[in-house]
N, C-alpha and C positions, 0 to 999 in steps of 0.2 A: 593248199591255201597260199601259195608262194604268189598268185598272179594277188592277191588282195598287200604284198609288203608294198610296194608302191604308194600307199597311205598312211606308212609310218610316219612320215612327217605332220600328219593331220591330227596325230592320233596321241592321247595321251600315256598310254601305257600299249606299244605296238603286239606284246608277247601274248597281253591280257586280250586283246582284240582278236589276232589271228588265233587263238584258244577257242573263246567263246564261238566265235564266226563259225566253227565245225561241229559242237555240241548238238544235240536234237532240239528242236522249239517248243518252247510251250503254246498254245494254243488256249484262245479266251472264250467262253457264252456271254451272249448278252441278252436283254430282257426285250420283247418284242412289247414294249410299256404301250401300244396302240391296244394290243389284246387281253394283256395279263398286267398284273403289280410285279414288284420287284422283289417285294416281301414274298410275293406265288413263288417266282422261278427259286430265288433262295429257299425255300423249303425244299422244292423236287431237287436243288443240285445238293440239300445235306445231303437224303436220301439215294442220290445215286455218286457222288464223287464228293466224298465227305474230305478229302482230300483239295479240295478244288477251296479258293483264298480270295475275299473281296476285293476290287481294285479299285482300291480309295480315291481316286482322281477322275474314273471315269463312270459315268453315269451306269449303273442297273449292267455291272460287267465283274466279272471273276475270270479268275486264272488257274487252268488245267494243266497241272506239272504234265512235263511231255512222260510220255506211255501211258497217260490217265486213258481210262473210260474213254469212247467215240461220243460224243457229245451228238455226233450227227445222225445216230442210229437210237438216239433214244425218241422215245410217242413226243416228247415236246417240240424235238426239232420239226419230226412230221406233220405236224399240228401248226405251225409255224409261230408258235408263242416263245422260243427261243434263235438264237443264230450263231454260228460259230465261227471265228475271225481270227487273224494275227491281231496280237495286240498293240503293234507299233502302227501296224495300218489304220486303227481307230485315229489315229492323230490330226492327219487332216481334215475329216470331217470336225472336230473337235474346235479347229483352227479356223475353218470357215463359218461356225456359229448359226447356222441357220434359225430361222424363227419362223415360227405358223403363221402362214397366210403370203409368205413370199414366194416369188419365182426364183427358182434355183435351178442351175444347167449342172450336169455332169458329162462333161465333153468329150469321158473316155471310159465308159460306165460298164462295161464287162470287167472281172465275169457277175458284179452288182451287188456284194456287200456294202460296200460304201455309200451305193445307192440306195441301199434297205435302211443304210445306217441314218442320211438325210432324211429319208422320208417318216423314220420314226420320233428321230429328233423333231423334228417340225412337229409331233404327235398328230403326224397324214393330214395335214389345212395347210394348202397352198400346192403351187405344182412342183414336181419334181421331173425334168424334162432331163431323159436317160440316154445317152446320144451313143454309139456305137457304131465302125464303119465294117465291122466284119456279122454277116447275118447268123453265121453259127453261136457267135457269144452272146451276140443281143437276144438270143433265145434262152440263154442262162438267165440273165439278168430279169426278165419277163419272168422266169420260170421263182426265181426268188421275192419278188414283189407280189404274185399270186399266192403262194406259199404262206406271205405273211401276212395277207391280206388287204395288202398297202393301196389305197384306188387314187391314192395323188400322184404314183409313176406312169408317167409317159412315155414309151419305149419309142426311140426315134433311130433311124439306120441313114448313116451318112459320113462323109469324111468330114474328120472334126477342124481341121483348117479352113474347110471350106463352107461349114453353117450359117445358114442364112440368116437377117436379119443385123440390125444393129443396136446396140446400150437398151437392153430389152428389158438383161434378169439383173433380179438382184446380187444375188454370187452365182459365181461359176465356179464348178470344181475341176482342175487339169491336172489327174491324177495321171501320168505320160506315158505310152510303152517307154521302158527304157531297158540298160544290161541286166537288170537285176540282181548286181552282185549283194545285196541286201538278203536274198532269200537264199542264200548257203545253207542255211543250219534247216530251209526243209529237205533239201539235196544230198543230204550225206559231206558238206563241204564241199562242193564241187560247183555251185553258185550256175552260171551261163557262160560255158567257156567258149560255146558257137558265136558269142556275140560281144567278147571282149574287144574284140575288133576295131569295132561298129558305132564308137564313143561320136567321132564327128559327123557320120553319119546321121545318127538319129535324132543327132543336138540340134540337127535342121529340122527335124520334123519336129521336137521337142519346140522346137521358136515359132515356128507356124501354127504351132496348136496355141503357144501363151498369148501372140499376138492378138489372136483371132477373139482368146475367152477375153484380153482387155476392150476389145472393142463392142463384143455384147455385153457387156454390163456397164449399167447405167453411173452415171456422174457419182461419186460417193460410197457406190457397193463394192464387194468385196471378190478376188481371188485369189483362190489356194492355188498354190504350183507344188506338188510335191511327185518323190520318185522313191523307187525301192533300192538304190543304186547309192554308191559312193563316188563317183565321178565325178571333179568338180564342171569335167564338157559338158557331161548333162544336170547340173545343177547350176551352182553359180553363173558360171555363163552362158545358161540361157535365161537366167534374169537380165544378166549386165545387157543383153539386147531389146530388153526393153525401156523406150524413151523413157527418163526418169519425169518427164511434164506431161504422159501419158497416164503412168501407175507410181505411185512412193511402196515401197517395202517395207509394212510395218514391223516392230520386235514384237518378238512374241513373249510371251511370261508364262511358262509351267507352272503347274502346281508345287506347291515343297514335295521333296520326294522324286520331284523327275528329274533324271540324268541327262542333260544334252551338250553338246558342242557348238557353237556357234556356225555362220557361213564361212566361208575362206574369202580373204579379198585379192590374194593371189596366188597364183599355181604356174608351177613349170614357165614361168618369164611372163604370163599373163598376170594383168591387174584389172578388177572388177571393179564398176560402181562402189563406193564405199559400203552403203544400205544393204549391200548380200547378206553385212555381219547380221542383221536383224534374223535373217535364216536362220533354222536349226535343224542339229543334224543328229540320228539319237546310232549310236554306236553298240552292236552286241553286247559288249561287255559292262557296257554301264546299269543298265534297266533291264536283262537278258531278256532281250527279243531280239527282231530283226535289225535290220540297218533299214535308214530312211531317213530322207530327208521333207522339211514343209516347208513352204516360207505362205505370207501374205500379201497379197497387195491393195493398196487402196485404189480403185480408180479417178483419176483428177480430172 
């Protein structure tokens, strides 16, 4: 875990952080509430992971101590009345609030939880336009929207900087390839070391993807930017590249109970828009899940 001490400085307790960062992950079900109640799935999860704990902040969602039960190999997931997810990753769609009957993009929608997770939020009224530029993953995300019987996804194959049209949807989700140093604790601690690299690299395509979702969505609506990563290259600054009389950064407010960090407004002799601070950033150790970052934007 040595390449994650570089964040000490961000980090409230660094010992507490690189600890947690290498532990196994728990893993969440959530209630596919287009098919089933919520009250349905909590009865079959006493029944098979009596072990498994309500997550009070987030909608028709429990938490599976890690080495529980395969939540993926039980008749509901096959059925597709349940789904199973990281539970820090619910956050953005969480962030982005979708409501039935709008247009919603997801700009980087493989391998398509997130998108199962809009389109059930929305309770399937409205579109859910699923973008993807690699055809092997856009076949996952297809294969999970069938699955759950979702008919407001639209599975679309394209590069996400380059999608067409203009201030169409109402939110966009640009959830970003980025390092992934966030998802250590599914790797054994060992996070993306091929790609530590890669930080300013990617923060370019990271800025051409946020640019792009500020310009399809209309006067007023809404973008999430988030990433799995602790890098303020691909976090903070690639908000601070977007005009602030383009998109404002809203704060975001958790529920009581959630552990987060704020954005950074400076790193390594770099200074950010002030507004990154409205970001948040949720840290292993605080909430024990992943690492990740959201922020919001309003479009102006």
């Amino acid at each position: 875990m040595e390449h994650l001490r570089r964040y000490a400085p961000l980090v409230d307790d660094p010992e507490a952080f690189l600890a947690a960062a290498a532990q196994p992950l728990p893993k969440v079900v959530w209630a596919n509430t287009v098919r089933c109640t919520a009250d349905e799935v909590a009865g079959w999860i006493g029944q098979r992971a009596p072990e498994a704990a309500r997550v009070p902040f987030l909608d028709a969602t429990w938490k599976l101590p890690a080495g529980s039960a395969r939540a993926g190999k039980w008749p509901e997931f096959a059925l597709g009345l349940i789904h199973t997810q990281e539970e820090v990753s619910l956050w953005p769609v969480w962030a982005l609030d979708p409501q039935p009957g709008e247009a919603v993009l997801d700009l980087c929608a493989a391998p398509g939880s997130k998108t199962a997770r809009l389109a059930v939020t929305m309770g399937d009224r409205g579109q859910v336009v699923a973008n993807d530029r690699k055809w092997s993953r856009l076949q996952g995300v297809q294969d999970i929207a069938s699955r759950m019987g979702l008919t407001s996804v639209v599975a679309v194959h394209g590069d996400g900087t380059q999608f067409p049209g203009e201030a169409r949807f109402d939110r966009v989700l640009v959830d970003a390839p980025c390092t992934g140093e966030g998802t250590s604790r599914k790797s054994g601690g060992e996070g993306a070391p091929q790609r530590r690299r890669e930080w300013h690299k990617l923060a370019q395509l990271q800025k051409g993807l946020l640019r792009r979702a500020v310009a399809l969505t209309r006067p007023g609506g809404t973008i999430v930017y988030s990433t799995c990563t602790y890098a303020p290259e691909e976090n903070e600054a690639v908000l601070d590249a977007i005009y602030p009389e383009k998109a404002a950064i809203e704060p975001l407010t958790v529920p009581a109970g959630v552990n987060v960090a704020p954005g950074v407004t400076e790193w390594e002799g770099s200074r950010f828009r002030p507004d990154v601070a409205h970001a948040i950033r949720f840290w292993p150790h605080l909430n024990d899940t992943g690492g990740f970052f959201v922020a919001r934007l309003r479009r102006l």
